[in-house]
PDB file of the backbone (N, CA, C, O) and the ligand in Angstrom, with CONECT records:
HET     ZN  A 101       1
ATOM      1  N   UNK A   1      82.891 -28.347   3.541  1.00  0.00           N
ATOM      2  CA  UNK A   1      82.374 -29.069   4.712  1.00  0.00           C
ATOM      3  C   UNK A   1      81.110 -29.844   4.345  1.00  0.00           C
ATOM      4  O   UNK A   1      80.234 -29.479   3.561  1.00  0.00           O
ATOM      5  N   UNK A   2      81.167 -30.911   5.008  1.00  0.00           N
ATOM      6  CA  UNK A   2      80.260 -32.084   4.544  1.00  0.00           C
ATOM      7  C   UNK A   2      78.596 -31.658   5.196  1.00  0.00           C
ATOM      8  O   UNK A   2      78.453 -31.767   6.413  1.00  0.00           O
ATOM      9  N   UNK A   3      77.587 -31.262   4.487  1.00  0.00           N
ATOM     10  CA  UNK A   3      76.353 -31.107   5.578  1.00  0.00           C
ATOM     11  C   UNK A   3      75.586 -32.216   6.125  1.00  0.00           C
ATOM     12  O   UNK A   3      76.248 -33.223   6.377  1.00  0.00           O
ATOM     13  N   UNK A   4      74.606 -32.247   6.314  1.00  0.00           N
ATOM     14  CA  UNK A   4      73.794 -33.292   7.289  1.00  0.00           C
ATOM     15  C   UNK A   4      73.447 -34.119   6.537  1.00  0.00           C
ATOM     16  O   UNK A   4      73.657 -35.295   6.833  1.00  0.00           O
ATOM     17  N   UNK A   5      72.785 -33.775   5.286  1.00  0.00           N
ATOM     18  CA  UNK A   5      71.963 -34.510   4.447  1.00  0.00           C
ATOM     19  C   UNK A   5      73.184 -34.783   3.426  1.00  0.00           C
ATOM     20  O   UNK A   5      72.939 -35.868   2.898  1.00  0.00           O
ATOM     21  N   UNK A   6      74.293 -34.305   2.964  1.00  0.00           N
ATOM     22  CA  UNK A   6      75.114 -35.301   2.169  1.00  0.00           C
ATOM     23  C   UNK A   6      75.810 -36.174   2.964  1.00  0.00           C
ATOM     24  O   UNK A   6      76.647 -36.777   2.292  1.00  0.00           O
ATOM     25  N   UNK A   7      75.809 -36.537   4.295  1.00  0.00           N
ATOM     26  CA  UNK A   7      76.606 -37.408   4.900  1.00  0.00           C
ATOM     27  C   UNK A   7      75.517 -38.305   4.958  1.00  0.00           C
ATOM     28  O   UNK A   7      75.955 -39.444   5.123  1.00  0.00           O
ATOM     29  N   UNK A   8      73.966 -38.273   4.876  1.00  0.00           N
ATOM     30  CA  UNK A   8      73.431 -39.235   4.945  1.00  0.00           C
ATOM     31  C   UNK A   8      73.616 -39.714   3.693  1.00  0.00           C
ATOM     32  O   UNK A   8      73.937 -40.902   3.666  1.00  0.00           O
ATOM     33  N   UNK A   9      73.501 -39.082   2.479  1.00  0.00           N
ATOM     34  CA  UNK A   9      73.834 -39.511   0.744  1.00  0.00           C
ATOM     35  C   UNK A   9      74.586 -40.669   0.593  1.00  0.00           C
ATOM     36  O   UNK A   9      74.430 -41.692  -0.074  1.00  0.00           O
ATOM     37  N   UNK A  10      75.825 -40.099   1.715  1.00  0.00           N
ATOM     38  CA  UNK A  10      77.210 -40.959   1.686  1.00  0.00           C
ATOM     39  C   UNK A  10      76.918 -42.475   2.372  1.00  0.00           C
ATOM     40  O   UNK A  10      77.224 -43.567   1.895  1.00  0.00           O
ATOM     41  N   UNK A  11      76.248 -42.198   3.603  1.00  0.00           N
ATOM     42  CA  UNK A  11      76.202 -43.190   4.658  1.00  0.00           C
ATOM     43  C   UNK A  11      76.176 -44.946   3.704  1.00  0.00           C
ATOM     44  O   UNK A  11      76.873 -45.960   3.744  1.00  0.00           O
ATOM     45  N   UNK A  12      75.175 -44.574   3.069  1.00  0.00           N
ATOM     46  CA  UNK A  12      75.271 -46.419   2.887  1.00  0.00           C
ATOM     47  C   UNK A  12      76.676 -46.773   1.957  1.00  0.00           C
ATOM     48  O   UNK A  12      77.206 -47.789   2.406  1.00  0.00           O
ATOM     49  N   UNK A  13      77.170 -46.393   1.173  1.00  0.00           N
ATOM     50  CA  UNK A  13      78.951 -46.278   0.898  1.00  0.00           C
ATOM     51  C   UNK A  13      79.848 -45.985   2.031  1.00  0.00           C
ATOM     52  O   UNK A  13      81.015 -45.853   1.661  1.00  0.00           O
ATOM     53  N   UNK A  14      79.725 -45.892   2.858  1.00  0.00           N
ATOM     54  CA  UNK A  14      80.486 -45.435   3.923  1.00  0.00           C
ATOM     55  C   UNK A  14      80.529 -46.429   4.941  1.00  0.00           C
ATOM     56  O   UNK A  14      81.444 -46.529   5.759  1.00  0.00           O
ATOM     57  N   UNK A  15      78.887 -47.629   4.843  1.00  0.00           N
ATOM     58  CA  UNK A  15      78.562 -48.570   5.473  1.00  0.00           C
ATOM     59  C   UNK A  15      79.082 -49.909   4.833  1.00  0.00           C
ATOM     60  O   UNK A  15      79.109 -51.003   5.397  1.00  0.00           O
ATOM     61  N   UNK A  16      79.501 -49.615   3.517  1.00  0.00           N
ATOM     62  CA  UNK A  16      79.334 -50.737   2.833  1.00  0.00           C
ATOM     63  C   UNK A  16      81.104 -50.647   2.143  1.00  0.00           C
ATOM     64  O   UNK A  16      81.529 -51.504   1.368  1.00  0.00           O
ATOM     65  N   UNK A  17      82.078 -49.246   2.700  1.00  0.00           N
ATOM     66  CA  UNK A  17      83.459 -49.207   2.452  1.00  0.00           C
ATOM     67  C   UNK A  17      83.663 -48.863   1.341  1.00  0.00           C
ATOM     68  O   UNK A  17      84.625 -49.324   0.727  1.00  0.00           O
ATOM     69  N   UNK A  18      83.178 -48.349   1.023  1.00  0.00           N
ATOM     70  CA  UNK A  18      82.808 -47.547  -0.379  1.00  0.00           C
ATOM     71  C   UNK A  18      83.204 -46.592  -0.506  1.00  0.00           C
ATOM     72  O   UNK A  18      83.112 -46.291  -1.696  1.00  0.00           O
ATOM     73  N   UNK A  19      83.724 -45.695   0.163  1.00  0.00           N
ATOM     74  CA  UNK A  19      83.732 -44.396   0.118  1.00  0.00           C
ATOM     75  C   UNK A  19      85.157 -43.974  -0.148  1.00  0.00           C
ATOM     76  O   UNK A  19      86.088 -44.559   0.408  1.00  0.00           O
ATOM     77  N   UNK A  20      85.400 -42.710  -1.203  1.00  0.00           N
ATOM     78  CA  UNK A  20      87.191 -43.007  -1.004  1.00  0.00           C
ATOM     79  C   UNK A  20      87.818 -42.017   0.046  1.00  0.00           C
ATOM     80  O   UNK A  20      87.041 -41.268   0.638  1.00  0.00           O
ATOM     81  N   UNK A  21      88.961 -41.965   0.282  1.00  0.00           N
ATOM     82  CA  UNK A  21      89.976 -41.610   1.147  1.00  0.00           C
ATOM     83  C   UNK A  21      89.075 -40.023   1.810  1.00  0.00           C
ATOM     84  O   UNK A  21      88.561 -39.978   2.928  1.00  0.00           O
ATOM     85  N   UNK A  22      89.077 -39.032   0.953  1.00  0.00           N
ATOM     86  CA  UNK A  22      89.032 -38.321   0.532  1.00  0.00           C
ATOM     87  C   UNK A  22      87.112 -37.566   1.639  1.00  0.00           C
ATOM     88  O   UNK A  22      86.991 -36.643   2.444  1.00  0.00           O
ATOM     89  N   UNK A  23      85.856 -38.754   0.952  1.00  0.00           N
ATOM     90  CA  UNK A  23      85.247 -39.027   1.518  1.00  0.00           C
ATOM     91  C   UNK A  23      84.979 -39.146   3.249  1.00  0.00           C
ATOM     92  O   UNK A  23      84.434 -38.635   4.228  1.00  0.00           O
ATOM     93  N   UNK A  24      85.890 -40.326   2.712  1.00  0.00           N
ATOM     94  CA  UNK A  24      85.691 -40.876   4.648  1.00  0.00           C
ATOM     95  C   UNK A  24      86.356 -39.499   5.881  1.00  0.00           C
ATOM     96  O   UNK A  24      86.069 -39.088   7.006  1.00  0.00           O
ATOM     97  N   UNK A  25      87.308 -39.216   4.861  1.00  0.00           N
ATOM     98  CA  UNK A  25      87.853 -38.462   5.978  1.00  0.00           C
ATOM     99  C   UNK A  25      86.931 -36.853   6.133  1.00  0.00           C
ATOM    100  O   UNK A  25      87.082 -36.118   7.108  1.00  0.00           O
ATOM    101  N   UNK A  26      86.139 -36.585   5.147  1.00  0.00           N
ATOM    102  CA  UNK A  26      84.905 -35.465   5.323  1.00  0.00           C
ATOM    103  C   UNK A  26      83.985 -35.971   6.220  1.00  0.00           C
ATOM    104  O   UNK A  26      83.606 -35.300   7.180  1.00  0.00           O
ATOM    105  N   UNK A  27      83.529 -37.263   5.966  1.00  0.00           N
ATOM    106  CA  UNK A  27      82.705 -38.392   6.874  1.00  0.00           C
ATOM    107  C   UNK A  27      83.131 -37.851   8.056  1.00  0.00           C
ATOM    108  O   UNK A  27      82.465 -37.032   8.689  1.00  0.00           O
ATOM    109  N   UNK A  28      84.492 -38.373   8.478  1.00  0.00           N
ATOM    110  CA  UNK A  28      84.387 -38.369  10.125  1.00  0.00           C
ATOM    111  C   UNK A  28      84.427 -36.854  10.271  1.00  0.00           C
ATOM    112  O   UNK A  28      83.363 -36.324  10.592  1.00  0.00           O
ATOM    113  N   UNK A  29      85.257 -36.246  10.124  1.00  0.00           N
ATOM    114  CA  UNK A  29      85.325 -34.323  10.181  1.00  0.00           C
ATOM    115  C   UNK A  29      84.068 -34.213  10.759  1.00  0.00           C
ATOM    116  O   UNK A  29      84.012 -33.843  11.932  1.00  0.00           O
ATOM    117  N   UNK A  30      82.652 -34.563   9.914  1.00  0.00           N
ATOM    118  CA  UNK A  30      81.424 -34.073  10.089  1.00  0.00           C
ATOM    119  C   UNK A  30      80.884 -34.883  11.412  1.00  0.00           C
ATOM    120  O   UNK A  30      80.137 -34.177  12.089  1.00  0.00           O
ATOM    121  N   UNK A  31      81.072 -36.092  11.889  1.00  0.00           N
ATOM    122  CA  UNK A  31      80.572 -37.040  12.695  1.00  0.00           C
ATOM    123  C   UNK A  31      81.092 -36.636  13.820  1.00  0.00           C
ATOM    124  O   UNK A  31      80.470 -36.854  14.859  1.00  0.00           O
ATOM    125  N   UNK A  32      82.441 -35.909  13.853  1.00  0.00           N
ATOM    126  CA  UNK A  32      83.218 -35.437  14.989  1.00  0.00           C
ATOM    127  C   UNK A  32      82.812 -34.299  15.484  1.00  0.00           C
ATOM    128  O   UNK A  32      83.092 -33.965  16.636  1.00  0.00           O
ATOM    129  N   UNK A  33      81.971 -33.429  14.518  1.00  0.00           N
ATOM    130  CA  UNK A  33      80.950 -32.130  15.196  1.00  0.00           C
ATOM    131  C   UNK A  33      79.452 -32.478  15.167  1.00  0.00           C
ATOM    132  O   UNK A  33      78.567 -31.752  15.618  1.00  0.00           O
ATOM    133  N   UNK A  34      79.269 -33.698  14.572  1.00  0.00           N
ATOM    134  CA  UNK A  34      77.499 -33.622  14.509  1.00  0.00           C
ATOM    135  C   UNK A  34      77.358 -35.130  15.296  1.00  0.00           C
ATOM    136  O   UNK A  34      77.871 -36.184  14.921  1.00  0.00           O
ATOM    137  N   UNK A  35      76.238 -34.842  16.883  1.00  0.00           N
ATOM    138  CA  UNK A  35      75.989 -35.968  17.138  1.00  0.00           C
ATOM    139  C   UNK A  35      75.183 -36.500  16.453  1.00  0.00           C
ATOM    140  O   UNK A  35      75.337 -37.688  16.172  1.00  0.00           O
ATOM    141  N   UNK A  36      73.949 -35.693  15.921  1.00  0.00           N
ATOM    142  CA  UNK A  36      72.916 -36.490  15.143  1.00  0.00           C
ATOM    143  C   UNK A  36      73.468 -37.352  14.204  1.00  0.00           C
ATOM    144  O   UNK A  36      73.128 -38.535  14.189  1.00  0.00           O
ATOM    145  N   UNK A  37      74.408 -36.832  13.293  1.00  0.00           N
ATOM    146  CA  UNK A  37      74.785 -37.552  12.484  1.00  0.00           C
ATOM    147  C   UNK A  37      75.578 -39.252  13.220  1.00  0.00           C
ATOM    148  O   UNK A  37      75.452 -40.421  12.854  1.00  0.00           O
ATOM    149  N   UNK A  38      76.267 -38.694  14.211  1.00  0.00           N
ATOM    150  CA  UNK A  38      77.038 -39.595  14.680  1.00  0.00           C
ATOM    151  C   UNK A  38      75.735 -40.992  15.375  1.00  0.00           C
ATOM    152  O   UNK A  38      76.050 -42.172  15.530  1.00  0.00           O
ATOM    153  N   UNK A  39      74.838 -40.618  15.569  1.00  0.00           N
ATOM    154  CA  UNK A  39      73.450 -41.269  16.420  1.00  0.00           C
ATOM    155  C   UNK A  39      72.922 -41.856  14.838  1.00  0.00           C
ATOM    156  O   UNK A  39      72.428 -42.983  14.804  1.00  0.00           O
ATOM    157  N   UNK A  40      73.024 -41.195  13.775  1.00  0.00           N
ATOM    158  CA  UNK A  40      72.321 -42.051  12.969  1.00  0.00           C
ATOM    159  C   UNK A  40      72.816 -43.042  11.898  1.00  0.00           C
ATOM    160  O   UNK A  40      72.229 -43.759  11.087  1.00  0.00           O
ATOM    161  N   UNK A  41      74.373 -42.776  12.249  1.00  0.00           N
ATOM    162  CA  UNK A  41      75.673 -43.754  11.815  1.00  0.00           C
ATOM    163  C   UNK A  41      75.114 -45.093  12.454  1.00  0.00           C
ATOM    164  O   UNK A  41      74.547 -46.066  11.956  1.00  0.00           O
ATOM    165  N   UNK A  42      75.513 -44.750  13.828  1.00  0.00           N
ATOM    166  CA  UNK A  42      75.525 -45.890  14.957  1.00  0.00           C
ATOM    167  C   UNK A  42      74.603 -46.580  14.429  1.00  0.00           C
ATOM    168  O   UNK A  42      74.826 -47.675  13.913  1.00  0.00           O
ATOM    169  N   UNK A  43      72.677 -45.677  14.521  1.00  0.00           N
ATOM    170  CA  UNK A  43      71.690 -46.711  14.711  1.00  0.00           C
ATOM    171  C   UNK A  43      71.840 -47.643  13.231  1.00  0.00           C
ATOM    172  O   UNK A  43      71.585 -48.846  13.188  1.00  0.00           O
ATOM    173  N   UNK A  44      72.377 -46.700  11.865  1.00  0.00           N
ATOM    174  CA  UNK A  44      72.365 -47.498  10.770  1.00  0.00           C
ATOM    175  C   UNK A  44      73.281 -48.398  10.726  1.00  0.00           C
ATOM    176  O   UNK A  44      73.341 -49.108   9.723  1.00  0.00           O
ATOM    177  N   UNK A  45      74.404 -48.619  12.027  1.00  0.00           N
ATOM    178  CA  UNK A  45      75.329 -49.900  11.696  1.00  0.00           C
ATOM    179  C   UNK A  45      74.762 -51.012  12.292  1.00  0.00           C
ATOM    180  O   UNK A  45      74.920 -52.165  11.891  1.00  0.00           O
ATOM    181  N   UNK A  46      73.929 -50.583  13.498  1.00  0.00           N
ATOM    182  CA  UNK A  46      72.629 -51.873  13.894  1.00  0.00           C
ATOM    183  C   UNK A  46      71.865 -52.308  13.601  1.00  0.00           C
ATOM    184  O   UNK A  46      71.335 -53.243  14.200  1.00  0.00           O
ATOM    185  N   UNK A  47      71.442 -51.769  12.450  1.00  0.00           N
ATOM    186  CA  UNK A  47      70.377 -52.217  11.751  1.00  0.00           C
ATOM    187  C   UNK A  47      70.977 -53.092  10.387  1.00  0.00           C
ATOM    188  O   UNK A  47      70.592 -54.189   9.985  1.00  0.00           O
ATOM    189  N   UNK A  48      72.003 -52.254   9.854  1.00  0.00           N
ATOM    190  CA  UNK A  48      72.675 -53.326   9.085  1.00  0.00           C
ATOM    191  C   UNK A  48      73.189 -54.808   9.741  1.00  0.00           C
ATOM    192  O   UNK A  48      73.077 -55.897   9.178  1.00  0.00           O
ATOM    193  N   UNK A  49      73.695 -54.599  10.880  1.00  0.00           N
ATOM    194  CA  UNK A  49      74.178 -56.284  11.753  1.00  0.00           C
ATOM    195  C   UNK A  49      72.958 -56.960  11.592  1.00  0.00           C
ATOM    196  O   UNK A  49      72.873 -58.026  10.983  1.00  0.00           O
ATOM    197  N   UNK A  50      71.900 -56.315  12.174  1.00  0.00           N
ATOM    198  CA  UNK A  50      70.876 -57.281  11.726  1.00  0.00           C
ATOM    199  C   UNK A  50      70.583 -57.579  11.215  1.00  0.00           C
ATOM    200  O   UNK A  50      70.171 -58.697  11.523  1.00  0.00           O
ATOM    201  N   UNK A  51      70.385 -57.278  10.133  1.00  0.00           N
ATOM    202  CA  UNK A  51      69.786 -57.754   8.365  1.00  0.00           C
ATOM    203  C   UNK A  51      70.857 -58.718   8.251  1.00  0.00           C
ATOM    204  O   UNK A  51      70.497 -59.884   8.094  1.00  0.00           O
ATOM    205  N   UNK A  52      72.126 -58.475   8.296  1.00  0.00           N
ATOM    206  CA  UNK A  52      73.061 -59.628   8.260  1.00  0.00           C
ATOM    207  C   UNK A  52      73.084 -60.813   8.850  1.00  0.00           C
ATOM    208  O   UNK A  52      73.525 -61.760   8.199  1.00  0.00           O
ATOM    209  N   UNK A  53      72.523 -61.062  10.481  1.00  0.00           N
ATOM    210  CA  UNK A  53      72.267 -62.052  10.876  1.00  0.00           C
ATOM    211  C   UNK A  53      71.126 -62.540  10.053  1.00  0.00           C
ATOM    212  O   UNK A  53      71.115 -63.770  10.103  1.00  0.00           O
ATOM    213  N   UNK A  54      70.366 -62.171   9.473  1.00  0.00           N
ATOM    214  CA  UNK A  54      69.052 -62.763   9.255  1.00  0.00           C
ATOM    215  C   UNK A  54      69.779 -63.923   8.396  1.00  0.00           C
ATOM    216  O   UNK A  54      70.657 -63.807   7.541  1.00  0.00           O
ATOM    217  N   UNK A  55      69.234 -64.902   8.817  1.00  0.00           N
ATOM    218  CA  UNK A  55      69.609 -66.202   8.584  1.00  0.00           C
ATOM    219  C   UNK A  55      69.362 -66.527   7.408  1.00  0.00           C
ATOM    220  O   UNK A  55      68.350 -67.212   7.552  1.00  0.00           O
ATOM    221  N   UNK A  56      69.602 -66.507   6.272  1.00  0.00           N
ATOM    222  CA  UNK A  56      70.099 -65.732   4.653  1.00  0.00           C
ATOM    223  C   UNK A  56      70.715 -67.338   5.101  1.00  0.00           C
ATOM    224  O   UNK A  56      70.063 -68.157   5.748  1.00  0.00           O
ATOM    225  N   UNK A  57      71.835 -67.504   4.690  1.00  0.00           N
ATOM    226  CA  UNK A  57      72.676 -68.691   5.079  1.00  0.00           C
ATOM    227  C   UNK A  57      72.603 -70.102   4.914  1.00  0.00           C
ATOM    228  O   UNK A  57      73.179 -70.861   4.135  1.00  0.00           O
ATOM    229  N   UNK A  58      71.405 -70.372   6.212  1.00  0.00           N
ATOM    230  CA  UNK A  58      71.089 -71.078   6.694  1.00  0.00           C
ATOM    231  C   UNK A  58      70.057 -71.617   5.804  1.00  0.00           C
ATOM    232  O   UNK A  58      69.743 -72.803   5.900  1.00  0.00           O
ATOM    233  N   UNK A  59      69.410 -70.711   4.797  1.00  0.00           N
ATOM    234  CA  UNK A  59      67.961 -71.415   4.029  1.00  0.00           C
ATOM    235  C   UNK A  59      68.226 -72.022   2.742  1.00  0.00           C
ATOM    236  O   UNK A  59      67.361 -71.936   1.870  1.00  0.00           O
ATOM    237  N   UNK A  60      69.516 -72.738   2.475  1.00  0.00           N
ATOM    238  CA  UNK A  60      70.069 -73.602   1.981  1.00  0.00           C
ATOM    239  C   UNK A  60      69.833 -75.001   2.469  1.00  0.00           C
ATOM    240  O   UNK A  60      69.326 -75.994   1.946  1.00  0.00           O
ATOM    241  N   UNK A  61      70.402 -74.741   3.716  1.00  0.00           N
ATOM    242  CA  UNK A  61      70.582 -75.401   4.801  1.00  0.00           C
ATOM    243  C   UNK A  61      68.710 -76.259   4.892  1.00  0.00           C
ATOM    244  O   UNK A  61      68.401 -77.414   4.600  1.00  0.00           O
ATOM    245  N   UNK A  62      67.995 -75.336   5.306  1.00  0.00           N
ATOM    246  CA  UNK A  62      66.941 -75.049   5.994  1.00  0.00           C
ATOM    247  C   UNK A  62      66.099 -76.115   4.865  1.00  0.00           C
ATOM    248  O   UNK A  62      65.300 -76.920   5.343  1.00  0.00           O
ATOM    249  N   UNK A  63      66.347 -76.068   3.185  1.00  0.00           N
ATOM    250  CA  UNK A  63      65.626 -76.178   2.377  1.00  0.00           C
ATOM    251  C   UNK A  63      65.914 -78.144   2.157  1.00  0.00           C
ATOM    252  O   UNK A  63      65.230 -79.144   1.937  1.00  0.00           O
ATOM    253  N   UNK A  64      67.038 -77.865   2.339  1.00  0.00           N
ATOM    254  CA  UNK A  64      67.851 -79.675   2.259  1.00  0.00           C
ATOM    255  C   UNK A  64      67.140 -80.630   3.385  1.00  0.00           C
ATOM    256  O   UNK A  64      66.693 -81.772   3.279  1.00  0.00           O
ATOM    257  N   UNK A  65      67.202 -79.723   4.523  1.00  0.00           N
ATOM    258  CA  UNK A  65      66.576 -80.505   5.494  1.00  0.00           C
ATOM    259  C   UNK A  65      65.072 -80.824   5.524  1.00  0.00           C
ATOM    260  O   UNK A  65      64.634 -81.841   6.062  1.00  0.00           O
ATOM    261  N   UNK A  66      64.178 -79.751   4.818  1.00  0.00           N
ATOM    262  CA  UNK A  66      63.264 -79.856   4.216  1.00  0.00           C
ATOM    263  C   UNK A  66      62.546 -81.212   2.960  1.00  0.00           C
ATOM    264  O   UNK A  66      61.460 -81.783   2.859  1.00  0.00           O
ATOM    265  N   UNK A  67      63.749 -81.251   2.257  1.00  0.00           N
ATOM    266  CA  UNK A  67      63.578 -81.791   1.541  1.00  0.00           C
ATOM    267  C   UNK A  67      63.843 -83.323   1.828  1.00  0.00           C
ATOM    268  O   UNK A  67      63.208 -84.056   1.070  1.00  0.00           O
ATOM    269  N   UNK A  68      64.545 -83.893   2.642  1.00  0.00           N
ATOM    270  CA  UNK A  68      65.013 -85.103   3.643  1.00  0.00           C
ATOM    271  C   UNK A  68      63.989 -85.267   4.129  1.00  0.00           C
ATOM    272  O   UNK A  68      63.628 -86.436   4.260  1.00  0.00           O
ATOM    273  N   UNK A  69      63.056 -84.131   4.618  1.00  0.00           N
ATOM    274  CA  UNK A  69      62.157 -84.472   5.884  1.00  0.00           C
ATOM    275  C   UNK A  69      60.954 -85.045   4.428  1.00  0.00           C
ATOM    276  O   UNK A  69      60.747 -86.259   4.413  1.00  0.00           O
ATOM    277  N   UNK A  70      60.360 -84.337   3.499  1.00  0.00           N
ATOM    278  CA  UNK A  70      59.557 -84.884   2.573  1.00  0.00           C
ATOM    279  C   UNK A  70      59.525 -86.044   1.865  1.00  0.00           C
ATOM    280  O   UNK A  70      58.568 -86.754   1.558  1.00  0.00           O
ATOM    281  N   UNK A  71      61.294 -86.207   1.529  1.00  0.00           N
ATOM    282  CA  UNK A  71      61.426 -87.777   0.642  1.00  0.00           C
ATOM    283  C   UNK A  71      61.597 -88.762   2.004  1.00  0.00           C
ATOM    284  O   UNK A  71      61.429 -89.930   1.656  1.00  0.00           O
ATOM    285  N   UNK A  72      61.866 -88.652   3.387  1.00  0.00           N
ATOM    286  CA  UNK A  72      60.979 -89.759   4.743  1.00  0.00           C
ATOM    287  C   UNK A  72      59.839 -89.736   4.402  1.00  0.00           C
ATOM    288  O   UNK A  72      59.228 -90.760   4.095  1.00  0.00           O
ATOM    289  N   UNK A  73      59.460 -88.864   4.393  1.00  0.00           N
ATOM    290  CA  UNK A  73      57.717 -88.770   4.418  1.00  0.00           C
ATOM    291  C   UNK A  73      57.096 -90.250   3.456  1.00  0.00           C
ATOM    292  O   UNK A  73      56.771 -91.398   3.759  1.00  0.00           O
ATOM    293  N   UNK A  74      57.165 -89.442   2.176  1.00  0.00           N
ATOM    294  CA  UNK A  74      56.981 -90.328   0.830  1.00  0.00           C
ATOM    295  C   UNK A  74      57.620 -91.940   0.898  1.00  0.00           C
ATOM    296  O   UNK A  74      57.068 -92.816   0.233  1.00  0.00           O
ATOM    297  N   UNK A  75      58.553 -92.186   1.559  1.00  0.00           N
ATOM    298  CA  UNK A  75      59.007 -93.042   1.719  1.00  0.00           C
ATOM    299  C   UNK A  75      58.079 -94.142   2.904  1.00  0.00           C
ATOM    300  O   UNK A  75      57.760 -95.324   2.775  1.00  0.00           O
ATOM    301  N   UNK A  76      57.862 -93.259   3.943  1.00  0.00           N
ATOM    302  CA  UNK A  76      57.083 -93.604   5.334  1.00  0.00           C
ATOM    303  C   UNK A  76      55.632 -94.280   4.321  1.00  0.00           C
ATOM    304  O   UNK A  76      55.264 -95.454   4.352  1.00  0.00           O
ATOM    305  N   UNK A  77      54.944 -93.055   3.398  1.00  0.00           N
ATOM    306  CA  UNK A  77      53.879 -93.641   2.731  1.00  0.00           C
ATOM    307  C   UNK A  77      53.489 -94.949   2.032  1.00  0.00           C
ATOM    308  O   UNK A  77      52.526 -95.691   2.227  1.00  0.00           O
ATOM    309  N   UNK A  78      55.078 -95.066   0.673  1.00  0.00           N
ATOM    310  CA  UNK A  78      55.036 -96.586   0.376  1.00  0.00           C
ATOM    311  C   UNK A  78      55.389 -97.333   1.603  1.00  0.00           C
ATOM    312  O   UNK A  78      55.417 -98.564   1.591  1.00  0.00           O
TER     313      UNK A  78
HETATM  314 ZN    ZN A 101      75.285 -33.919  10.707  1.00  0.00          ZN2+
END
């Protein structure tokens, strides 16, 4: 049986699909008797969405437009 503190061990493989068959299914076993555990699944899958939105992406994006806005600039100057 999986305890408290190796399901947290597991958690970020478990977050990230990592985990094999074998695993996951000790995973839930334990999540299905432990709310804590099950409360600190949850809060760690919200906190991962967020880091994911963080607009990572976009500062490609963000840097081009940047750089458009500087060579107007220089341009505006001559
Ligand atoms: Zn637990």
């Amino acid at each position: 049986m999986l305890s408290c503190k190796g399901l947290v061990g597991l958690s970020s493989d478990l977050l990230d699909g990592e985990l094999s068959l074998k695993q996951r299914l000790a995973v839930r076993a334990h999540l299905a008797m432990c709310v804590r555990c099950r409360r600190f699944i949850r809060q760690l899958r919200v906190s991962q969405r967020v880091i994911r939105q963080l607009p990572d992406a976009d500062v490609p994006e963000l840097e081009a437009l940047l750089q458009a806005m500087q060579a107007q600039r220089q341009q505006d100057a001559d």
